[in-house]
N, C-alpha and C positions, 0 to 999 in steps of 0.2 A: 702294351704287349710285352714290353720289357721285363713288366714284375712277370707276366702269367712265364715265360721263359727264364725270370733268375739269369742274365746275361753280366758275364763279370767281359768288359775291355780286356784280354789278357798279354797281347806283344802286337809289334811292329817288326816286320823281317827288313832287314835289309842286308846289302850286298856289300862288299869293301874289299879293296883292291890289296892290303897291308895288314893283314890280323894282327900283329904285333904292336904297328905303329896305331889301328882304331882303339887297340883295350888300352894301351899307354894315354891314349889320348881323353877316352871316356873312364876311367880309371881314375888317373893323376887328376885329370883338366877338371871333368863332371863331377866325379867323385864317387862312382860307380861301382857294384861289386860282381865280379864274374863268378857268376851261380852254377851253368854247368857246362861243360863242354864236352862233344861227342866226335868223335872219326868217323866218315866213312871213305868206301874204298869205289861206290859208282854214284850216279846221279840217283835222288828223290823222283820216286813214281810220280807224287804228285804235286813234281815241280820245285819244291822247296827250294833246292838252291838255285832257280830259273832253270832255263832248257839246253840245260851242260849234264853228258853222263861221265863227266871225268870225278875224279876223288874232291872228296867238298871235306868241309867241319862246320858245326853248329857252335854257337858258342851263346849263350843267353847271359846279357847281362841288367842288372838296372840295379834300384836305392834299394831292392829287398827282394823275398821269395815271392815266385809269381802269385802266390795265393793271396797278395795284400797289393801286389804292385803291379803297376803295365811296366811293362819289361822292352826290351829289342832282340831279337834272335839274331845274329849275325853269321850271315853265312857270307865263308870263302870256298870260292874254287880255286884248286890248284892248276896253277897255269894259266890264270886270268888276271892281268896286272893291270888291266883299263878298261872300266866300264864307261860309252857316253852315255850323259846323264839328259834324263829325259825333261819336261817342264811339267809334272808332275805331282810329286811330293815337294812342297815348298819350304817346308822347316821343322824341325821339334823344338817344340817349347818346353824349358828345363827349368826348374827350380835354380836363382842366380848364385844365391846363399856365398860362399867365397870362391866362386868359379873363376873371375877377371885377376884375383889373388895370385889365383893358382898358376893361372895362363900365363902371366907376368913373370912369376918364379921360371917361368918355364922356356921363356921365350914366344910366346905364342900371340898374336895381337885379337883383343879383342873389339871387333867394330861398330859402328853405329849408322842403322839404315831407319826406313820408314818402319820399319818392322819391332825397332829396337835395340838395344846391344845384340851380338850374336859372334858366336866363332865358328868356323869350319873344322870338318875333319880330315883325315889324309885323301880320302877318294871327295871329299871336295861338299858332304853332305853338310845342311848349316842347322846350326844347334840355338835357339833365340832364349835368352836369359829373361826368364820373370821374376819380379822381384816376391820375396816368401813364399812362391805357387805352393799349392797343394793341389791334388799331388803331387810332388816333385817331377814326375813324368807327366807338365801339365796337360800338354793337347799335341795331337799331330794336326799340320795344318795341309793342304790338297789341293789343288787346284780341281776343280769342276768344269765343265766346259755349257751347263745348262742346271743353274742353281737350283732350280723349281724342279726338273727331272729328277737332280739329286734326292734333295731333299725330301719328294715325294716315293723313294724307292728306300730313304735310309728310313723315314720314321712310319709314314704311310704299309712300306712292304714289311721289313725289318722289324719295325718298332722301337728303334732305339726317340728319346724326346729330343722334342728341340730345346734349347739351355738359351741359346740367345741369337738376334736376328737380322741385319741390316740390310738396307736394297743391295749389299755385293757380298754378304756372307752367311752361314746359319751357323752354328756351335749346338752339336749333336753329340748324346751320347745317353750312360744310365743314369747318372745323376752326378752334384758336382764334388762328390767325393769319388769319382774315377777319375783319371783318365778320361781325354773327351778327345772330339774329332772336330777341327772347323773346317769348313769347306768354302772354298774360297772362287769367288766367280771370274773364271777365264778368259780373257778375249781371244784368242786365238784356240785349235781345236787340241786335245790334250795327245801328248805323245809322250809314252812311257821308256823307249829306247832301251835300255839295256837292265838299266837299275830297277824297272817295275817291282813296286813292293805287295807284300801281304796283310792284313790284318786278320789277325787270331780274336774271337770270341767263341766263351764259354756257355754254353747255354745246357737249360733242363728239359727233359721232354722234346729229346734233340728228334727223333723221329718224328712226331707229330706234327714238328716246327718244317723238318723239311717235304714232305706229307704236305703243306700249308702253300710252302713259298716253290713247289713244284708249278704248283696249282695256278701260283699269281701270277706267275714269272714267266717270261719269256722264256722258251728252252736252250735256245742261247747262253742265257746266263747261270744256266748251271754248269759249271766247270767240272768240277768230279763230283759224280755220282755218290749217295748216302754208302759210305762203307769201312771197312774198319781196317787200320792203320796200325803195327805195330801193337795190336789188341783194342785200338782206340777208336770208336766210333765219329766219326767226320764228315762233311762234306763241303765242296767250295762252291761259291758262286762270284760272280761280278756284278759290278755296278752299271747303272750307263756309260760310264768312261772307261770300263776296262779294270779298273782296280779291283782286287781277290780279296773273298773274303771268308775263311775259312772257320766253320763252326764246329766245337768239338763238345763232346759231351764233357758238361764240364766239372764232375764229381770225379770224372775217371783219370780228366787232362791234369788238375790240380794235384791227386795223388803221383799221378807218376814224372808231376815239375818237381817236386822236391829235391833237393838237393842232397847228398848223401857224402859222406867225409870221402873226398878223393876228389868229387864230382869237377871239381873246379881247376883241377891241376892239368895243364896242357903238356905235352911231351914235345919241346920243340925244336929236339935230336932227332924226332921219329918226325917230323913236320919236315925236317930241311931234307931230311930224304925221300919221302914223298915227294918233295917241290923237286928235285933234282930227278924223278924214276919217270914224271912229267915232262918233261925240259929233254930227256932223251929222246 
């Protein structure tokens, strides 16, 4: 179902308590390029930067333009300096390339779990080093609290394939030139706390699709309704856990990810003012 939909993996949102200190870090550390960043001045209708209507930024970064790469959207809220982090999202897996180099130049330790090398970020997110990955944004990994529910609602409802399989994980996604998704079997029940993230996918025949998984799906788990966003056709749904998972058409999402000369420059004169018009 993945080819009849043309579905590109396109970001990972998440949340961070430090804008400065997460792009210095996925910047310098990962090696990262900050593609675009946007102001605004109240809370995302449809949640975007979680359920805060104070002034947020978007800031999208990764190793290229979203139309080739899975990306991270990073939203801050002003005047949100602590998020508790939920048990969750368990890690991103990053291309190692000279990342522990860089870390070391920097001060920064990188460590060694069952998981493999890995280093954190300011708000405490952990980044896992594979050696040569392709794509360099190799996989996000998730904790699941009933593997087989998942797995039968990612590829079964969804359609994304399974890549690979053990009794405590599956590795799901379009193929193993994306970005992928493993999902990792829970013992305890999943609790997203504060940090709850998103997954953006691109899809073709997005009406059709959502037309389809209306159909399949629990009403529950459609979270917003098919509609159009800043001209952009969308709609989210959930998982059995709770994770969002927002599909956009994805001819129209790619045009308007481009990056445009300026797009990346942050104003963070006009940043500390807002952090301060907050704080009053």
């Amino acid at each position: 179902m993945s080819d009849q939909y043309n579905y590109q993996l396109l970001h990972w949102g998440i949340k961070v308590t430090d804008l400065k200190e997460t792009l210095r870090f996925m910047v310098d550390i990962l090696g990262m390029h900050i593609l675009k960043h946007s102001e605004m001045d109240k809370g995302c209708s449809l949640n975007c930067n979680g359920p805060y209507d104070n002034p947020w930024s978007k800031t999208m970064i990764g190793y290229g333009e979203e139309e080739k790469n899975f990306v991270f959207e990073v939203a801050y809220n002003y005047g949100k300096h602590h998020y508790k982090l939920g048990n969750d999202t368990l890690y991103y897996a990053v291309s190692e390339d000279d990342v522990p180099t860089r870390a070391l130049h920097r001060g920064i330790e990188v460590k060694t779990d069952e998981d493999g090398k890995f280093l954190k970020d300011p708000t405490g997110l952990k980044y896992v080093l594979v050696p040569e990955a392709t794509p360099r944004v190799h996989y996000v990994a998730f904790a699941v609290s009933d593997l087989a529910a998942s797995k039968a609602f990612y590829v079964d409802k969804l359609g994304l394939k399974v890549l690979e399989e053990t009794a405590d994980h599956v590795k799901i996604g379009v193929g193993k030139d994306q970005a992928q998704l493993l999902l990792i079997k829970s013992q305890s029940p999943i609790n997203h706390e504060e940090t709850a993230s998103r997954l953006a996918i691109g899809a073709e025949q997005l009406e059709a699709l959502y037309k389809k998984l209306t159909q399949e799906l629990d009403p529950q788990s459609i979270r917003f309704k098919f509609q159009e966003l800043s001209g952009l056709p969308l709609f989210i749904i959930t998982d059995p856990d709770g994770y969002e998972i927002c599909l956009a058409d994805k001819k129209k999402y790619i045009e308007n990810s481009k990056p445009e000369k300026g797009d990346a420059l942050i104003d963070w004169d006009l940043r500390e003012k807002k952090e301060a018009k907050v704080k009053a």
